[in-house]
N, C-alpha and C positions, 0 to 999 in steps of 0.2 A: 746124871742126865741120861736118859734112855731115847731112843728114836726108833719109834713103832709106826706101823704098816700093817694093814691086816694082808695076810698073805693069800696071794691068787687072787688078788684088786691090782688094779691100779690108781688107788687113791693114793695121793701125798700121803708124806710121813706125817705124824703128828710129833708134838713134842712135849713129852712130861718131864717132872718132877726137876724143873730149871731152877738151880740154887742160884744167886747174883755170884759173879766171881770176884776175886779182890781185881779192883780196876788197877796197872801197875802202870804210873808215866813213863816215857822213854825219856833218856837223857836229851837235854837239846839237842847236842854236840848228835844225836844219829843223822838227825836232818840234812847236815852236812854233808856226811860221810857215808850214808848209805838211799840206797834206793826203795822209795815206799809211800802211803799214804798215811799222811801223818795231820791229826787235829790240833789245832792251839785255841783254846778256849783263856777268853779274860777273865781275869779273877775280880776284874771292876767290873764289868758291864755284865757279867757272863754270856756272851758273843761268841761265835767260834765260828773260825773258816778251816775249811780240809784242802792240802795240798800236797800236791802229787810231784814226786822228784824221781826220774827217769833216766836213764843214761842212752845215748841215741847208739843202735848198732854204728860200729868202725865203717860197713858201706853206708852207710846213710847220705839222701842226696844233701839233707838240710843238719849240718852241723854233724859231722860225723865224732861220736867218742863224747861227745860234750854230753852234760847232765842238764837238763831241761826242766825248767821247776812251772808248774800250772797250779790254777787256781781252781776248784768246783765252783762250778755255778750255774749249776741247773740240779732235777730231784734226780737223774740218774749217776750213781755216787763212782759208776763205775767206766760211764763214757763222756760226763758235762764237764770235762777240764779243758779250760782257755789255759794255754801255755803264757807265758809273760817275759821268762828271761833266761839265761843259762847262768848254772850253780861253777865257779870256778872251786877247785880245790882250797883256796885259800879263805871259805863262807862267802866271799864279795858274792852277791849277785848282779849280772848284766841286765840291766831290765830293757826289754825291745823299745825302739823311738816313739809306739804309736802307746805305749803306754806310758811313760817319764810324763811326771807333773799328775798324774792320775791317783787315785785311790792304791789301784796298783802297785803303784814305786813304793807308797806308805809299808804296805801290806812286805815287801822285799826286803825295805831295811829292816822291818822290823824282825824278818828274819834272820837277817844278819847279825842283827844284836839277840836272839832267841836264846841264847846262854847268860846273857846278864839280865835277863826280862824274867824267865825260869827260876835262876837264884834269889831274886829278889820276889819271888813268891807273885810276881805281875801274871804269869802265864801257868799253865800245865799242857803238856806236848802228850798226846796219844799215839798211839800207832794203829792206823785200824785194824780190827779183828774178822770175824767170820762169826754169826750168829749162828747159835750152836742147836738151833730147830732145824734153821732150812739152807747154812750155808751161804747166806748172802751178805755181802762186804755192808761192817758197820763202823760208820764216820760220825755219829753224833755222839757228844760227850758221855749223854745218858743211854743210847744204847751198848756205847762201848763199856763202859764200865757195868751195866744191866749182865750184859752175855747176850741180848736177844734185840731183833730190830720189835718198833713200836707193832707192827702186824701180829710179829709173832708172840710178842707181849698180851695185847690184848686175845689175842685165843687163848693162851694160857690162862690170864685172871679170868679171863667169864670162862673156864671151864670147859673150854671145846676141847 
């Protein structure tokens, strides 16, 4: 992959010659243990939600040192996360009051079991990546495994 600019513009880079890279799943067990934006797509439905696991600075007013897991849901993949519950070290998720009984809680446990759901071929765990034209964070199954978001897809097949 090359990323060209004519020089002495200020036009965007373009982006040629994008081979697809092998898409690689993450282990369930990262979700847990580490801090990230991580996709699970179903292997029934083919469905997938992106959720973001964070760990709160030690000053923090709300939950200092606790790992905060949210859910996307809105098109901005980088700022539309509703938080829902805190991640304990032991996979438990805490899920807040205004969500218990909701889609939500569903969505929590089933991250908690996301290592028996993974083995049993139910789910694939992504990690998201960086599209490798323009640099911008990709969360959907097929662009992560592409290398490139749908934008920078479509300039590439038609030729721009």
């Amino acid at each position: 992959m090359r990323i060209a600019s004519t020089p002495g513009t200020s036009a965007p880079p373009t982006c040629t010659a994008v081979a697809a890279p092998a898409s690689v799943p993450v282990p369930a067990a990262s979700i847990t243990s580490h801090n990230g934006i991580f996709t699970v797509k179903s292997a029934s439905s083919g469905e997938h939600r992106t959720f973001r696991v964070k760990t709160q600075k030690p000053d923090a007013t709300f939950a200092p040192g606790e790992r905060i897991v949210s859910l996307l849901s809105g098109p901005n993949n980088g700022a539309d996360y509703r938080s829902f519950g805190i991640l304990k070290a032991d996979g438990r998720i805490i899920v807040w009051k205004k969500h218990r009984g909701t889609q939500i809680e569903k969505l929590a446990r089933m991250l908690e079991r996301l290592d028996a759901h993974a083995a049993a071929g139910q789910v694939t765990v992504q990690a998201e990546t960086r599209c490798r034209c323009c640099n911008r964070r990709l969360t959907t199954p097929t662009s992560i495994s592409r290398g490139t978001g749908d934008i920078c897809h479509e300039r590439h097949t038609a030729g721009l």
